[in-house]
C-alpha positions as CSV (number, residue, x, y, z in Angstrom):
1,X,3.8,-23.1,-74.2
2,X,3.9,-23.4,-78.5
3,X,2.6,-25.4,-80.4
4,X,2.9,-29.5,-79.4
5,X,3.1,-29.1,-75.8
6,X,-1.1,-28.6,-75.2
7,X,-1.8,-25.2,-76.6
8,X,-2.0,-26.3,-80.3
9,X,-5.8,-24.8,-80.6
10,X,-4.9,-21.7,-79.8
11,X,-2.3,-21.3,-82.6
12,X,-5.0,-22.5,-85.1
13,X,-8.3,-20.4,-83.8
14,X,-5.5,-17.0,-84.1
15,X,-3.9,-18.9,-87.4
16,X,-8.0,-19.3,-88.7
17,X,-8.4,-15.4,-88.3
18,X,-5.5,-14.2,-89.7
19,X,-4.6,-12.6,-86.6
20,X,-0.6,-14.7,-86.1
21,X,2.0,-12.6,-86.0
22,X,4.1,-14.8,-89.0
23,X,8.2,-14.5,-89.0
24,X,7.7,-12.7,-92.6
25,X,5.4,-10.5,-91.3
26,X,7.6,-9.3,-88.4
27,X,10.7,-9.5,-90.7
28,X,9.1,-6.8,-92.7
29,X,8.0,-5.0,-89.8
30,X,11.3,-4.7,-88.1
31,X,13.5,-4.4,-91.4
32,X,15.2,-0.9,-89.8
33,X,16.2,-3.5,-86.8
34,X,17.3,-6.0,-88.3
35,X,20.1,-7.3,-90.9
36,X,19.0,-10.3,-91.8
37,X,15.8,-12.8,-90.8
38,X,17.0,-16.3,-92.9
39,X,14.0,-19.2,-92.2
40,X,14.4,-22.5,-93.3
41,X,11.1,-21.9,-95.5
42,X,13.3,-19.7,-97.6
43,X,15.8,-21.3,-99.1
44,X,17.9,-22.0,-102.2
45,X,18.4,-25.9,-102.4
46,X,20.6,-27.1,-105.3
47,X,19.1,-31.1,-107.5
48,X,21.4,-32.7,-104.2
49,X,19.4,-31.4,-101.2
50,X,22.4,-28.7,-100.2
51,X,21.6,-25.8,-99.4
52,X,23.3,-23.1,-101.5
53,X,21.5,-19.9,-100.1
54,X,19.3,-18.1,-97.4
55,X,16.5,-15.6,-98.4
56,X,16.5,-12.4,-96.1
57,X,13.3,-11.7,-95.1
58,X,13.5,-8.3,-94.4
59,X,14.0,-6.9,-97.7
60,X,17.2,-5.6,-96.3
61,X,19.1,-8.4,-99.5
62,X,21.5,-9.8,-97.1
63,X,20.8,-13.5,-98.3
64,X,22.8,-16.4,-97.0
65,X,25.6,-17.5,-99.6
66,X,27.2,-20.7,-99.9
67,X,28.7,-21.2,-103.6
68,X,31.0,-24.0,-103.0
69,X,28.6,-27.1,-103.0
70,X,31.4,-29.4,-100.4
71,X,30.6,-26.6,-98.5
72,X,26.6,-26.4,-98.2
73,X,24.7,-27.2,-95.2
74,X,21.6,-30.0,-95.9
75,X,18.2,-29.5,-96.5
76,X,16.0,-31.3,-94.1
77,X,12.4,-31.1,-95.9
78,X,10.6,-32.4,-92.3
79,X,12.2,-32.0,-89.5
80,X,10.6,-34.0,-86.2
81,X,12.9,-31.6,-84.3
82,X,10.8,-28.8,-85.3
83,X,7.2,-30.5,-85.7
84,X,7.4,-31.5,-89.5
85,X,8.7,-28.5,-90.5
86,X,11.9,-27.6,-92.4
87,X,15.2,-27.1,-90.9
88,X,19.3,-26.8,-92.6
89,X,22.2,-28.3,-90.9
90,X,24.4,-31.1,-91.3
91,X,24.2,-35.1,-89.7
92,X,28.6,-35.0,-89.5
93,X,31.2,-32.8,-87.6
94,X,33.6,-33.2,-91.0
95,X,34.0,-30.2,-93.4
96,X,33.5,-26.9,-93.6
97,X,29.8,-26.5,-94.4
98,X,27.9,-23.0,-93.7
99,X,25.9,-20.7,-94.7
100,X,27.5,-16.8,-94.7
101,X,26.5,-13.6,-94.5
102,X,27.5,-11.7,-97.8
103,X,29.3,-8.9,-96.1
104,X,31.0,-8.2,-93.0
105,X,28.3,-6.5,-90.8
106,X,28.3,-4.4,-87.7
107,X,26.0,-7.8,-85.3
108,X,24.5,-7.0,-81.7
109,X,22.1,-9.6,-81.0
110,X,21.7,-13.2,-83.0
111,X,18.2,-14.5,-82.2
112,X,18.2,-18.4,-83.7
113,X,16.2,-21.8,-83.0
114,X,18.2,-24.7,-83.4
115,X,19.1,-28.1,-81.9
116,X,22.2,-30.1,-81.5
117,X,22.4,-34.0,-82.0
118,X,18.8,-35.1,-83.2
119,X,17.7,-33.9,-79.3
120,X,19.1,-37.4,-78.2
121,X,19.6,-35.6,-74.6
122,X,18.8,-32.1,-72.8
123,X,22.8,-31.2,-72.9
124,X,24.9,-28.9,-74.8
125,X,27.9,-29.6,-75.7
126,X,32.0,-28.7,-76.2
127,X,31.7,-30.0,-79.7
128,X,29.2,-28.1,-81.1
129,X,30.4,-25.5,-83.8
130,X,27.8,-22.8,-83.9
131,X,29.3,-19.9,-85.9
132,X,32.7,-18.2,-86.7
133,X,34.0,-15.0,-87.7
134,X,37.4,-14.5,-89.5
135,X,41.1,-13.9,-88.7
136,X,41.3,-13.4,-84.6
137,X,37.0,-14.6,-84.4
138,X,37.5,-17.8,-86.1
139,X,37.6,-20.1,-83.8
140,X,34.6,-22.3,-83.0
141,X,32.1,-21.2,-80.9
142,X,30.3,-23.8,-79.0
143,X,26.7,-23.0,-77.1
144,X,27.6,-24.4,-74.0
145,X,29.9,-26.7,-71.4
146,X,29.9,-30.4,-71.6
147,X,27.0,-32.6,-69.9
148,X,25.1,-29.3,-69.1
149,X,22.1,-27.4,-70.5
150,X,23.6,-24.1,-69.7
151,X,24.9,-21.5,-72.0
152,X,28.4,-20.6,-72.1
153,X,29.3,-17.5,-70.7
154,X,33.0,-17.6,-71.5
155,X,35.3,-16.3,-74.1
156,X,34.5,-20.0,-75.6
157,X,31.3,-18.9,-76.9
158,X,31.1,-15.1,-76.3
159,X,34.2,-13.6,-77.9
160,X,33.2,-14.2,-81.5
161,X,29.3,-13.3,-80.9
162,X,29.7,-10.5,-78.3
163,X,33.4,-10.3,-78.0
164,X,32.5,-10.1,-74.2
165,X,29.4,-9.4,-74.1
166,X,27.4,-12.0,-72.4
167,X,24.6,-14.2,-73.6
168,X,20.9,-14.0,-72.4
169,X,19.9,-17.6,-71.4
170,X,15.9,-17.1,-70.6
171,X,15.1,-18.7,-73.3
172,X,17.6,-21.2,-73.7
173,X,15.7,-23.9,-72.2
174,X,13.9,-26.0,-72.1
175,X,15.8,-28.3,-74.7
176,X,16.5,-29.9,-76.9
177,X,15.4,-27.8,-79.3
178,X,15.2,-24.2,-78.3
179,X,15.1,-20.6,-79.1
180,X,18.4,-18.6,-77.8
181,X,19.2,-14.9,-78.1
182,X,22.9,-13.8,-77.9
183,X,24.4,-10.5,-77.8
184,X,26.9,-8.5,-79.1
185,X,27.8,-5.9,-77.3
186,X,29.0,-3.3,-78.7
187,X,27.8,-4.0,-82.1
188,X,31.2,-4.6,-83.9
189,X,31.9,-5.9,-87.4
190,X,33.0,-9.3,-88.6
191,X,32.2,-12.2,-91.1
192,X,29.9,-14.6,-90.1
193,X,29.3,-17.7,-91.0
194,X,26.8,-20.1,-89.3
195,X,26.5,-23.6,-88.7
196,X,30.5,-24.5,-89.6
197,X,33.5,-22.2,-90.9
198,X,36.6,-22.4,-93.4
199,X,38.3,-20.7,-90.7
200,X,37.5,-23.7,-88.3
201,X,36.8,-26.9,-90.6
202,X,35.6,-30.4,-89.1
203,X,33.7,-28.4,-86.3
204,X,29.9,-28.4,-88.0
205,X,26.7,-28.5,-86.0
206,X,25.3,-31.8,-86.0
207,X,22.2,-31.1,-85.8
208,X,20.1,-28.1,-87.1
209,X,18.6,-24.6,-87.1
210,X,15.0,-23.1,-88.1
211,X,15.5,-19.5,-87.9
212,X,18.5,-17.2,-87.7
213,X,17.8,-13.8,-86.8
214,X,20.7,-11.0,-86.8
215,X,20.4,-7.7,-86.0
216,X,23.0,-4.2,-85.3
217,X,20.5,-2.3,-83.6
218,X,20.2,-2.3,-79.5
219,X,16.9,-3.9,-79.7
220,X,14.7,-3.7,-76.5
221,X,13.7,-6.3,-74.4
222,X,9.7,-6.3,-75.8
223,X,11.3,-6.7,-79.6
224,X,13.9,-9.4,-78.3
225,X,10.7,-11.4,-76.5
226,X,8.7,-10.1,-79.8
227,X,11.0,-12.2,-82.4
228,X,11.8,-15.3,-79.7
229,X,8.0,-15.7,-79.4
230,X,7.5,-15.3,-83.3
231,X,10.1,-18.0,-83.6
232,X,8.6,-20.6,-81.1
233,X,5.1,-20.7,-82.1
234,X,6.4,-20.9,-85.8
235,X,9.2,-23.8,-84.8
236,X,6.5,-25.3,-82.5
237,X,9.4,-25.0,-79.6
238,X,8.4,-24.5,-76.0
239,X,9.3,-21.0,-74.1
240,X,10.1,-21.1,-70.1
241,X,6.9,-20.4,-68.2
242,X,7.7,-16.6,-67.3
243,X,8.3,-15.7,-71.6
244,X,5.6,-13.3,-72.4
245,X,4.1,-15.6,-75.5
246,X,4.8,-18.7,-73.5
247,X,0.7,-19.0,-73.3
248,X,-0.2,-17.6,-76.2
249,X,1.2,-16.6,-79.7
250,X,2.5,-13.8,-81.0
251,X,-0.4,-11.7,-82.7
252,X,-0.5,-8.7,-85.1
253,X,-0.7,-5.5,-82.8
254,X,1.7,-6.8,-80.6
């Protein structure tokens, strides 16, 4: 498993020889994929700890955008969630704070860490807004039913990410925070905005994310696994036992 569940050393000795695979490494590698990589390291924070903007990684320029300041995510500098590291999100439900893509682009998988309620138990839940699209797609999305740690695989969470399309769960678990991949489909077009909506206000995440990943490409299963892996061992987030980096991390060459 990554980083704070035993297998810490291993991350360092690979780390020590410049041999880790880093999320702006792959992010490069896999711009073509890929519309967007946003990491909590890359962000614009405005003098009040908001976040106002999202760095793309990829090159590809499709930064995060948020000018309205009621509307801007916060900044958390050290995250426990996430082993020290940074993370964006919000502590409240209230508002409409989010981060958005600047366009409306064609999504087919959405590859993201996050957490919901300071990991104060292993459940999702109805509450959670996760992200929104506009007119038709703008109603919340939450990541899962009530009391359980399962993913949604209903219209409730699907028909705005993969307008039918399904969800892959493998790595969904174990929680609280956790790596997820979602797909959509067919790869159709629509705004998105992640973490709370205008469309849909008083429905933000409480709680966080680390990494969003979006891409419009039908990516394999090897460069799904490729990006969740990258992802964990950065986040210091545990992978289920059969994930192909849950032993070891992701390494240049893979």
């Amino acid at each position: 498993m990554p980083r704070g569940v035993g297998l810490n050393w291993l991350y360092d000795e690979a780390r020590l020889q410049n041999r880790i695979l880093t999320p702006q490494a792959l992010a490069v590698q896999m711009k073509s994929r890929l519309n967007f990589w946003w990491s909590a390291d890359w962000l614009n924070v405005d003098a009040s700890g908001l976040v106002s903007g999202a760095i793309d990684l990829t090159g590809n320029e499709n930064n995060g955008v948020q000018s309205t300041a009621a509307n801007r995510l916060s900044y958390f500098a050290s995250d426990r969630m996430f082993g020290g590291r940074p993370s964006f999100g919000s502590t409240t439900i209230t508002g409409a704070r989010h981060l958005a893509a600047p366009s409306a682009l064609a999504y087919r998988w959405h590859i993201f860490s996050c957490y919901y309620k300071d990991g104060v138990d292993n459940t999702f839940d109805t509450s959670m807004f996760f992200t929104a699209g506009t007119g038709n797609f703008g109603g919340p999305r939450v990541m899962g039913l009530s009391g359980t740690a399962t993913l949604a695989n209903t219209d409730a969470f699907t028909s705005t990410l993969s307008r039918g399309g399904g969800v892959q769960n493998s790595t969904a678990l174990p929680m609280p925070a956790t790596v997820c991949a979602a797909t959509t489909g067919t790869g159709a077009a629509y705004s998105l905005q992640v973490g709370g909506s205008t469309v849909t206000p008083d429905r933000v995440l409480v709680g966080a994310f680390r990494h969003f990943v979006s891409s419009s490409a039908a990516l394999t299963n090897n460069e799904i696994s490729l990006i969740e892996g990258v992802i964990a061992w950065d986040d210091g987030t545990p992978l289920v036992a059969s994930h192909r980096f849950a032993n070891r991390p992701p390494l240049i060459g893979d």
